[in-house]
C-alpha positions in Angstrom: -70.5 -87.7 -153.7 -73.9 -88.7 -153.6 -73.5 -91.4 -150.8 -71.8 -88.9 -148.5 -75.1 -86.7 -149.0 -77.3 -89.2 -148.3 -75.2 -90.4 -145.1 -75.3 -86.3 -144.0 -79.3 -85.8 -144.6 -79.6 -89.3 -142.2 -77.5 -87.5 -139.4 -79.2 -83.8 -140.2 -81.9 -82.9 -137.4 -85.2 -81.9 -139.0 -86.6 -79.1 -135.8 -83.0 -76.9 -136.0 -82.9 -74.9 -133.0 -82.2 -70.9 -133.4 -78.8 -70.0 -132.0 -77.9 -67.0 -132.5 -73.6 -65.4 -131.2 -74.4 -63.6 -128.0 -77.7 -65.2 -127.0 -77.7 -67.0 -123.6 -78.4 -70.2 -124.0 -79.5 -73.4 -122.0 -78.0 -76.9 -123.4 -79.9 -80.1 -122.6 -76.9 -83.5 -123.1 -77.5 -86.6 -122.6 -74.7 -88.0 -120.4 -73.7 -91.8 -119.7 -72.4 -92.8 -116.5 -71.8 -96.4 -116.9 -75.4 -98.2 -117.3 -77.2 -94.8 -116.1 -78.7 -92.6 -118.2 -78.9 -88.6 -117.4 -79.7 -85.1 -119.2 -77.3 -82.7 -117.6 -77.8 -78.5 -118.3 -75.1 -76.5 -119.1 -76.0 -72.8 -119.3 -73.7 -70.0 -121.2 -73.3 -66.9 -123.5 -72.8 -68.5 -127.2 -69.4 -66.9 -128.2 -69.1 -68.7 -132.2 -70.8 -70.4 -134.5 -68.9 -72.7 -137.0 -69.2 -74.0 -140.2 -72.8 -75.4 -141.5 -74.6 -78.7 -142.3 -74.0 -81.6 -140.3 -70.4 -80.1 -139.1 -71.8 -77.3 -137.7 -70.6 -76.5 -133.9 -72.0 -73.6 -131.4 -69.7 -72.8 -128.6 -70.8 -71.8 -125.1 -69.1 -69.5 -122.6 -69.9 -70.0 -119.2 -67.7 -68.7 -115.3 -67.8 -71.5 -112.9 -66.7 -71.0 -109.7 -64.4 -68.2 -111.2 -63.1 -70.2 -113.8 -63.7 -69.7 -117.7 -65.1 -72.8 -118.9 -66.2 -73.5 -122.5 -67.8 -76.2 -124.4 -68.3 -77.0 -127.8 -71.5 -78.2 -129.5 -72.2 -80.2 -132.3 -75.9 -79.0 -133.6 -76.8 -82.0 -135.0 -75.8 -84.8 -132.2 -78.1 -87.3 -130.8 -76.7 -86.1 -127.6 -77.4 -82.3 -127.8 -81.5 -83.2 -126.5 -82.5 -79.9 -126.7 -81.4 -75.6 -126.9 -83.2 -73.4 -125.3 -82.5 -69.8 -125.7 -83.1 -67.9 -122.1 -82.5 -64.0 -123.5 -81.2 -62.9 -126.9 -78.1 -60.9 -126.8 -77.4 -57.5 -128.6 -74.1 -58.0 -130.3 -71.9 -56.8 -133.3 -69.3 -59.2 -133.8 -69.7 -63.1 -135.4 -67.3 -64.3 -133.0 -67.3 -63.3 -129.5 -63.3 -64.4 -128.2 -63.1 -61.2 -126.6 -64.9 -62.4 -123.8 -62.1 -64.5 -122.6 -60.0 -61.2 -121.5 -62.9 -59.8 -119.4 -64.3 -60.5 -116.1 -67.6 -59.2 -113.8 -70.1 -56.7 -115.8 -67.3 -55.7 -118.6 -68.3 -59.7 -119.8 -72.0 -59.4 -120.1 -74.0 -59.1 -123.5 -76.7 -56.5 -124.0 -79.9 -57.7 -124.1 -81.7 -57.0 -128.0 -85.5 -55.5 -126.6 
């Protein structure tokens, strides 16, 4: 048990970004296209948080070109560069699925002044 600790505090980032369900969010990745290096933004309303320690995931909700398009995070990957939180959300629920039924202003988070 110990070796599979030590192998998790290796892989654990020490500067944990704060995500909070119903915050908009900006996600820096790292993306590989063949010998290229880029960092590619993808911006969204986080809509779940998961589990904790090195498994934890965040997932982001964002309408593209009218069409529902999620992703899901690891926290702790080296190619999650950075999470930057562009307005804190008002919210009531830990997991935020309802969102996927609703389109235009009914799918917008308050704002938490």
């Amino acid at each position: 048990m110990n070796l599979i600790q030590a192998l998790d505090q290796q892989n654990v980032k020490q500067e944990m970004p704060v995500i909070e369900v119903g915050s908009t969010v900006r996600v820096h990745l790292k993306v590989k296209e063949g010998s290229k290096e880029r960092i590619q933004i993808f911006e969204g309303t986080v809509i779940a948080k998961k589990h904790g320690g090195v498994n934890e995931t965040f997932t982001v909700r964002r309408i593209s070109y009218g069409v529902g398009v999620e992703k899901v995070f690891p926290v702790h990957s080296p190619n999650v560069v950075k999470v930057e939180t562009v307005r804190k959300g008002k919210v009531r629920r830990a997991k935020l699925y309802y969102l996927r039924d609703r389109v235009g202003k009914s799918a917008k988070v308050k704002e938490k002044l």
